[in-house]
VEXGU-771674 format. One record per residue (C-alpha): residue number from 1; residue in one letter; x, y, z. Coordinates in Angstrom, 1 decimal. Layout:
BEGIN
SITE;n;res;px;py;pz
SITE;NUM;A;X;Y;Z
...
// end
This chain:
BEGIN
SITE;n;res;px;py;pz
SITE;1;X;19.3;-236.9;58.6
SITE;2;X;15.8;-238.3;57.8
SITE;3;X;13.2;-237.2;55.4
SITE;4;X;9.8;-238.0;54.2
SITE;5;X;10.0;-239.0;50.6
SITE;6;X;7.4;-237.2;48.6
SITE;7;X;7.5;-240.4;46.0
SITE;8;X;9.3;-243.8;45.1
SITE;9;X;10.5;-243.7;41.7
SITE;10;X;14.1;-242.1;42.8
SITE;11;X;14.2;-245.4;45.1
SITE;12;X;13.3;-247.6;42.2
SITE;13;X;15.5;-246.2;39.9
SITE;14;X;18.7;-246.5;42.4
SITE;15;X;17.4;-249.8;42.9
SITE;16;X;17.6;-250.7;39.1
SITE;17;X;21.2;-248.9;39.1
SITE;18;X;22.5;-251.1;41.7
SITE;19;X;24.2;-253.9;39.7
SITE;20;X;24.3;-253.4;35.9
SITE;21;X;21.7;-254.8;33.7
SITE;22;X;20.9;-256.9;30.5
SITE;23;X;18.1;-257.5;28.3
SITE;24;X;17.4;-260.8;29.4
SITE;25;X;16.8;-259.1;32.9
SITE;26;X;13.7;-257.2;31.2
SITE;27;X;11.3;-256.9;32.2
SITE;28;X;12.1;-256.1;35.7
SITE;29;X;9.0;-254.6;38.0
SITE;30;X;9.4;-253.4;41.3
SITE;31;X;6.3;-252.7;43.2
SITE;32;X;6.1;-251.0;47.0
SITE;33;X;3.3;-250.5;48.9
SITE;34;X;4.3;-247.5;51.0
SITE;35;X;3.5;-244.0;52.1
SITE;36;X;4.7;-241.1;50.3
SITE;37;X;4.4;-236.9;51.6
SITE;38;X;3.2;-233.9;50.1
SITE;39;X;3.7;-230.6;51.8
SITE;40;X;0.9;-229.6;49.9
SITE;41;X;-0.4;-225.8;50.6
SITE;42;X;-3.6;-225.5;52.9
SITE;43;X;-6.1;-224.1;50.9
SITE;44;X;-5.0;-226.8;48.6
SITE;45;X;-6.0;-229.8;50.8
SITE;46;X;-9.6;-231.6;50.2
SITE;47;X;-11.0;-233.9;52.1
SITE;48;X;-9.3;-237.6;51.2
SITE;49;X;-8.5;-236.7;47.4
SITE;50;X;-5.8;-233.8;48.4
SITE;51;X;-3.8;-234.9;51.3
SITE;52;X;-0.4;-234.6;52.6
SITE;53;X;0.4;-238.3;53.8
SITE;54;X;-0.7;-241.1;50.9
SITE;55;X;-0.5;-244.6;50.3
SITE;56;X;0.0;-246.3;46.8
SITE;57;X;0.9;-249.6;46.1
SITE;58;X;3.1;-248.2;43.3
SITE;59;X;5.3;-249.8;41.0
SITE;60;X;7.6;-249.3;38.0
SITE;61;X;8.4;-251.6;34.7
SITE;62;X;11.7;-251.1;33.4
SITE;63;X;11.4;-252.9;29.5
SITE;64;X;12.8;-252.7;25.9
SITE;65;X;10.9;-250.4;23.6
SITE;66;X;9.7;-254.1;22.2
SITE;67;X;8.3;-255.0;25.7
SITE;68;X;6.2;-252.1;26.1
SITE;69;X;3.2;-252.9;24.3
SITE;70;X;2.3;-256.1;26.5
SITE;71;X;3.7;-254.6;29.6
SITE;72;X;1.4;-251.2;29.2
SITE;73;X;-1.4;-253.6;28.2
SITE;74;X;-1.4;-256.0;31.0
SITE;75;X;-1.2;-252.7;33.6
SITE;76;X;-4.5;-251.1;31.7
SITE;77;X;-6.0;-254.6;32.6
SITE;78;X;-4.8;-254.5;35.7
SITE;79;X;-6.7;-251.5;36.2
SITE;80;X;-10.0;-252.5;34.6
SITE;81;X;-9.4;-255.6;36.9
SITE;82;X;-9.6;-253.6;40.3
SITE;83;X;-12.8;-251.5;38.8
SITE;84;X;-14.5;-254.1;38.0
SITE;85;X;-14.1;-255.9;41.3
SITE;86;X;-15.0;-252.3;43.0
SITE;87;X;-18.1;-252.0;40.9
SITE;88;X;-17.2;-248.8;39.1
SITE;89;X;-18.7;-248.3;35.8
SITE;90;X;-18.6;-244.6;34.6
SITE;91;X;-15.1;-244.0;33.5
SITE;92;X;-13.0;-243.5;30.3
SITE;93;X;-9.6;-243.7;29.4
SITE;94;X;-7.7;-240.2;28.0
SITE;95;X;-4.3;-240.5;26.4
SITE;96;X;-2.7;-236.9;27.9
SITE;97;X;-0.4;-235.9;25.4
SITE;98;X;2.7;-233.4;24.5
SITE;99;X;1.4;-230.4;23.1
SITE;100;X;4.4;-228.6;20.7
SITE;101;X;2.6;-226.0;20.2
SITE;102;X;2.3;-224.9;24.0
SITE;103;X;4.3;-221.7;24.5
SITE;104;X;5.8;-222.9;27.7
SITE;105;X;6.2;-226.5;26.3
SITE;106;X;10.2;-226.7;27.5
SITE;107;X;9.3;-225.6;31.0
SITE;108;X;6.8;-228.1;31.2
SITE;109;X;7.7;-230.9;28.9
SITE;110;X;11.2;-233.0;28.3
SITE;111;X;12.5;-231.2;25.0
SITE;112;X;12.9;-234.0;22.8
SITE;113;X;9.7;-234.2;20.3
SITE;114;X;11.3;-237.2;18.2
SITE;115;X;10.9;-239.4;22.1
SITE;116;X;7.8;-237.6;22.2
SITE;117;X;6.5;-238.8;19.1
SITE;118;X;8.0;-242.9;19.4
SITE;119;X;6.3;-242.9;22.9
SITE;120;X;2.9;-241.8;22.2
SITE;121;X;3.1;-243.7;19.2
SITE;122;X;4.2;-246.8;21.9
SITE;123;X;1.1;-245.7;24.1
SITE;124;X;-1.9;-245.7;21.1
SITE;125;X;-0.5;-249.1;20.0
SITE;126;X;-0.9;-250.9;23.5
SITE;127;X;-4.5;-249.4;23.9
SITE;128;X;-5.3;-250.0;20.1
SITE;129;X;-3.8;-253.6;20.8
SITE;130;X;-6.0;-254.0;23.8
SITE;131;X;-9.0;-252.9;22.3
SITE;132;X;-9.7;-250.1;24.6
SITE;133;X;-11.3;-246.8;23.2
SITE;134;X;-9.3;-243.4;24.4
SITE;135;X;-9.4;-239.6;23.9
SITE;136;X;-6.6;-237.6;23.2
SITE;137;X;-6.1;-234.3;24.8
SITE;138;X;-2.6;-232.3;24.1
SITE;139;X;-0.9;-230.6;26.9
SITE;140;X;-2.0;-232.9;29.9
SITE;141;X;1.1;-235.4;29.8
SITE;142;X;3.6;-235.7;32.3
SITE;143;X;6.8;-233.9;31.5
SITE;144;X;8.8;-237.1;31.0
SITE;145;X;5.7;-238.7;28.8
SITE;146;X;2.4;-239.6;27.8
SITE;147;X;-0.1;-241.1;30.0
SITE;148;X;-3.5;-243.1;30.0
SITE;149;X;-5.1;-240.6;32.8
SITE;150;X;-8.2;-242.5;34.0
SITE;151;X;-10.8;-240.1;34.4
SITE;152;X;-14.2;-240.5;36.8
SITE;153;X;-17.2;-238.4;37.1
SITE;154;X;-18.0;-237.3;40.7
SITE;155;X;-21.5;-236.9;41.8
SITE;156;X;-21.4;-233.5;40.7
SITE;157;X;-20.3;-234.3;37.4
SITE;158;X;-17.0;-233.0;37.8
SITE;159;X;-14.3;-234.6;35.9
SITE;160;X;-11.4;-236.4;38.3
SITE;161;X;-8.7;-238.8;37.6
SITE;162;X;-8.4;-241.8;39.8
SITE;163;X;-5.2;-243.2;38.7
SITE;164;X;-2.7;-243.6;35.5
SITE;165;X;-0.9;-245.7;33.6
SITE;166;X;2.5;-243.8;32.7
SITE;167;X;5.5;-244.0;30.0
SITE;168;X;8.6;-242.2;30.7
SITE;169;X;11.2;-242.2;28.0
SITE;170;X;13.5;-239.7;29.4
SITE;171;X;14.0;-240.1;33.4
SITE;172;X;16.2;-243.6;32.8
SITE;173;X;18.4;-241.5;30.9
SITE;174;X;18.6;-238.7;33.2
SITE;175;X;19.6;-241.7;36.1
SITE;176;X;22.4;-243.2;33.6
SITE;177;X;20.0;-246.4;33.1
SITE;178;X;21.1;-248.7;31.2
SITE;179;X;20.7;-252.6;29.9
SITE;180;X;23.0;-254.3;27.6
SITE;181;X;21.3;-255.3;24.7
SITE;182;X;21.5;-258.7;22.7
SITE;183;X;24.7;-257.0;20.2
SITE;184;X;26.4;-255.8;23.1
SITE;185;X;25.8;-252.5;23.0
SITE;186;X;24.4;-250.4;26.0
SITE;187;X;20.6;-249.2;25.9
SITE;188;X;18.3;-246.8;27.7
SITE;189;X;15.0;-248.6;29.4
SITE;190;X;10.9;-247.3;29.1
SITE;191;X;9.9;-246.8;32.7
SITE;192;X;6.1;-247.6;33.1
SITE;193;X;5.3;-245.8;36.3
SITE;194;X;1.8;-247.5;37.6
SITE;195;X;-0.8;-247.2;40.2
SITE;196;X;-3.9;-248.5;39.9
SITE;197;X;-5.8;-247.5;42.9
SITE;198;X;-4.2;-244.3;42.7
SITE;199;X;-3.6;-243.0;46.6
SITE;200;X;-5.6;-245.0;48.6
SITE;201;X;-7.0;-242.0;50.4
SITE;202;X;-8.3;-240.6;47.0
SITE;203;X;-9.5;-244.2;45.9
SITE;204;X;-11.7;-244.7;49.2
SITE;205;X;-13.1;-241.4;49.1
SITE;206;X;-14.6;-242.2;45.3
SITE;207;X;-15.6;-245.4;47.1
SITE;208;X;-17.7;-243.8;49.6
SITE;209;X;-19.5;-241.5;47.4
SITE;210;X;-19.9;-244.6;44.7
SITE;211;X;-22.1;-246.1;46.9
SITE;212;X;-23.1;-243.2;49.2
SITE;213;X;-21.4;-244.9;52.4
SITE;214;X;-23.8;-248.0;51.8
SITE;215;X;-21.0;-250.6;50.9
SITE;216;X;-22.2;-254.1;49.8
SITE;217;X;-21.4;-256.7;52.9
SITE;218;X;-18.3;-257.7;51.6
SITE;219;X;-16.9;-254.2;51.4
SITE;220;X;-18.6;-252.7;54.3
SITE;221;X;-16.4;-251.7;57.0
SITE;222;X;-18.8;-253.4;59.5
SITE;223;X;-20.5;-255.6;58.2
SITE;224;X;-22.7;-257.0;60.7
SITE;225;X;-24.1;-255.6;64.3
SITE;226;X;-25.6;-257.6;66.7
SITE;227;X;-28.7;-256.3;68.6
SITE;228;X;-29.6;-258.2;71.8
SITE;229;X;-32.9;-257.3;72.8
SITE;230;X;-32.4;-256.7;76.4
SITE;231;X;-29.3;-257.4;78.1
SITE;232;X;-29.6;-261.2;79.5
SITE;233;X;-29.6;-261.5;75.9
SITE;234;X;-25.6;-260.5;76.2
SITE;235;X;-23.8;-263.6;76.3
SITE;236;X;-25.6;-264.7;73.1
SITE;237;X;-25.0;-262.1;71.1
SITE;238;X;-21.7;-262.6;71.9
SITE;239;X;-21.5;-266.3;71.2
SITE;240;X;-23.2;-265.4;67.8
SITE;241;X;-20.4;-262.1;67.1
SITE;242;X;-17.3;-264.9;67.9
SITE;243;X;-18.8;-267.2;65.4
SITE;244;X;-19.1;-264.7;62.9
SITE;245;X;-15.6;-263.3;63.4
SITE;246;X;-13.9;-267.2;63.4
SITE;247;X;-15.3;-267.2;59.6
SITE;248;X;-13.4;-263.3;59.7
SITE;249;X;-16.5;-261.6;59.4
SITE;250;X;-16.7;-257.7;60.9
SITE;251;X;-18.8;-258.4;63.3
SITE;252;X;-19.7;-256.2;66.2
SITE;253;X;-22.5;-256.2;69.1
SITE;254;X;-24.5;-253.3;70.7
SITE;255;X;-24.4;-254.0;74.3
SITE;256;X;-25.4;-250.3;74.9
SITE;257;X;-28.7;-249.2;77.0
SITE;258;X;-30.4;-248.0;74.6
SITE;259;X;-33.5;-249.2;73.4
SITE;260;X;-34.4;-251.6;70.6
SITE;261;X;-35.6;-249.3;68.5
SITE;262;X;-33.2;-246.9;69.2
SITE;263;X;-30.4;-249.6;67.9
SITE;264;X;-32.2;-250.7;65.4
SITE;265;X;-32.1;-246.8;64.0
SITE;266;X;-28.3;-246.5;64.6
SITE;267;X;-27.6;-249.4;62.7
SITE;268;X;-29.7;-248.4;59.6
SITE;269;X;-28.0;-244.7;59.9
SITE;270;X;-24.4;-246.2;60.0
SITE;271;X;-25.6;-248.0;57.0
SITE;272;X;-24.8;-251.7;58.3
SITE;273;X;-25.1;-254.1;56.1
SITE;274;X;-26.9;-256.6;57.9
SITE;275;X;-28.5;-256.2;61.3
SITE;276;X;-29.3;-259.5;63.7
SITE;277;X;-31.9;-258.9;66.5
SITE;278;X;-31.8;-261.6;69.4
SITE;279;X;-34.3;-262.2;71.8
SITE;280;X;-35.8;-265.2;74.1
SITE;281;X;-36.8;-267.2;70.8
SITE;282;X;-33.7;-266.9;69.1
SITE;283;X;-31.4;-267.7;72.0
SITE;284;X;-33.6;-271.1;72.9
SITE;285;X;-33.4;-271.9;69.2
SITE;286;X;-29.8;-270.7;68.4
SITE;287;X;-31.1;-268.6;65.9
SITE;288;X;-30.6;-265.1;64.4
SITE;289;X;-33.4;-262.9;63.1
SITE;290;X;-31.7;-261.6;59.8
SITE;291;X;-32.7;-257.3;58.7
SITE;292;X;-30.7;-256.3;55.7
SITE;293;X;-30.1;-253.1;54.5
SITE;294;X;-32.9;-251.6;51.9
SITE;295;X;-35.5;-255.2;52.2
SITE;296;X;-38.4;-254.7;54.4
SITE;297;X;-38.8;-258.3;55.0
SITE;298;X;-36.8;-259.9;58.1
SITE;299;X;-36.1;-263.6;58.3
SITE;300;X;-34.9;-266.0;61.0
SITE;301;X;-32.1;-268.6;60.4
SITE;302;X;-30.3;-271.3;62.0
SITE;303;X;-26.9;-269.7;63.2
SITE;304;X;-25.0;-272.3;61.5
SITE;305;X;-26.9;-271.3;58.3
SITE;306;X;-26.9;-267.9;58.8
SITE;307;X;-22.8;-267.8;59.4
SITE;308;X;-22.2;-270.4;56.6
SITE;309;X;-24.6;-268.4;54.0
SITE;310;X;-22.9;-264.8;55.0
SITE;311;X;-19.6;-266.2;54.3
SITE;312;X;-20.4;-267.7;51.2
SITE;313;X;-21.9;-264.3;50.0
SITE;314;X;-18.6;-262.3;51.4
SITE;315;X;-16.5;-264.5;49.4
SITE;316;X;-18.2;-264.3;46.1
SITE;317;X;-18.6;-260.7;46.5
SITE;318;X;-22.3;-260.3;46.3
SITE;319;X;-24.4;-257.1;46.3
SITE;320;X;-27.6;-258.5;47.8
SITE;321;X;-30.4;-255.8;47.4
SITE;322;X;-32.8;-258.9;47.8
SITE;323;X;-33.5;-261.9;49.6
SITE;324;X;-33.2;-263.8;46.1
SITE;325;X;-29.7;-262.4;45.7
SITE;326;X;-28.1;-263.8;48.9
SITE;327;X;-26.9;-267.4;48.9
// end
């Protein structure tokens, strides 16, 4: 029989039990980049945050209670790494904690408050350590331990978390894990369960309403149409599109009938990046005539220049909102 797992930390774990363990071995981090499934309930699904089929490049740190504090720090900036890069800015960090006072506390929490206590303890060391601020809220922790939930703002200023940095104390037990530690004796591991870009499904959909669908070039899905002006103009525009895709640009060209204006419109409503028009002069020249999104002023290059320039601004990651920003 086959079946769709719904997550890969059973996997992990089996993996870890497959040949026995010591100290030295620790750290050990396994990381998959997969597809889990959720039979979640209709009226539960939204868009790309709630779906039933999602990919995380998910992994899990199996370490001594002395290797937690570095291995928890370097995840947290791992995270800040890939929101930086992504340009996201308004987020914070919340430590969701046990509560013991919740009435329901040992249907929803593992019952053992002294591994409660040492792990959150663990957690508000490794952010203090890393000099990262946090708030604490009791009763939002995952029922094998506390977690650093990172928590967005959507355009509607409604609070969402993206992704989480997790500390599980009691599941290695629960899967007879074990390491042998330096006197010989047998120990139980911290899993650190960690995915920073969350489900990708989730992750692109804050992406798209980050920048309202209007991705800087080196994000954009397509980042640059080609409009020949009539179509004799065809076989340049695509001499120009396989340059530009050589340097593994997205690159694609308009050879429909419409007219210029009309494809100059569905560019700009698709939100391209960067637009080149050919006509008579550019083809006798071998040049582009450069429109970007959001600057009024257009500007002719060299196609050379113009590929070498684009691919310089790709790689560095620029967000060119003017001309004095591109390379």
């Amino acid at each position: 029989d086959y079946y769709l797992k719904p997550m890969n930390c059973p996997h992990h774990h089996k993996i870890y039990a497959a040949r026995p363990r010591s100290y030295r071995d620790l750290p050990l981090r396994l990381a998959e980049y997969g597809t889990c499934y959720r039979n979640e309930r209709s009226g539960t699904l939204q868009g790309l945050t709630r779906v039933r089929g999602l990919t995380m490049n998910d992994a899990h740190i199996y370490c001594t209670p002395e290797q937690v504090e570095a291995e928890f720090g370097r995840v947290m900036a791992l995270h800040q790494r890939y929101y930086d890069l992504f340009g996201f800015e308004d987020y914070f960090f919340r430590l969701s904690a046990w509560d013991p006072d919740d009435p329901k506390g040992k249907e929803k929490y593992v019952d053992d408050p002294e591994g409660w206590e040492t792990s959150q303890a663990l957690v508000r060391k490794a952010m203090d350590a890393a000099g990262l601020p946090y708030e604490e809220v009791k009763g939002e922790a995952a029922f094998y331990g506390p977690k650093i939930d990172i928590q967005f703002k959507t355009v509607g200023l409604k609070e969402f978390t993206v992704s989480t940095n997790q500390l599980d104390f009691a599941v290695a037990g629960r899967f007879g894990l074990e390491y042998t530690d330096s006197d010989g004796s047998g120990k139980t591991p911290y899993i650190i369960h960690r995915a920073p870009l969350s489900t990708h499904e989730r992750f692109v959909s804050f992406l798209i309403e980050h920048y309202g669908a209007a991705f800087p070039t080196w994000l954009a899905p397509e980042q640059v149409r080609i409009i020949p002006v009539a179509d004799t103009f065809g076989d340049y525009a695509d001499k120009v599109c396989g340059a530009l895709r050589q340097d593994f640009v997205r690159a694609e060209v308009d050879h429909s009938s419409e007219s210029l204006g009309k494809k100059i419109r569905s560019g700009a409503t698709s939100k391209v990046p960067v637009l080149l028009i050919l006509g008579d002069n550019e083809v006798q020249a071998e040049t582009v005539t450069v429109r970007r999104r959001g600057i009024k002023e257009q500007r002719t290059m060299a196609l050379a220049e113009f590929v070498a320039k684009l691919g310089q601004e790709i790689r560095e990651r620029r967000d060119v909102k003017t001309w004095d920003d591109a390379p």
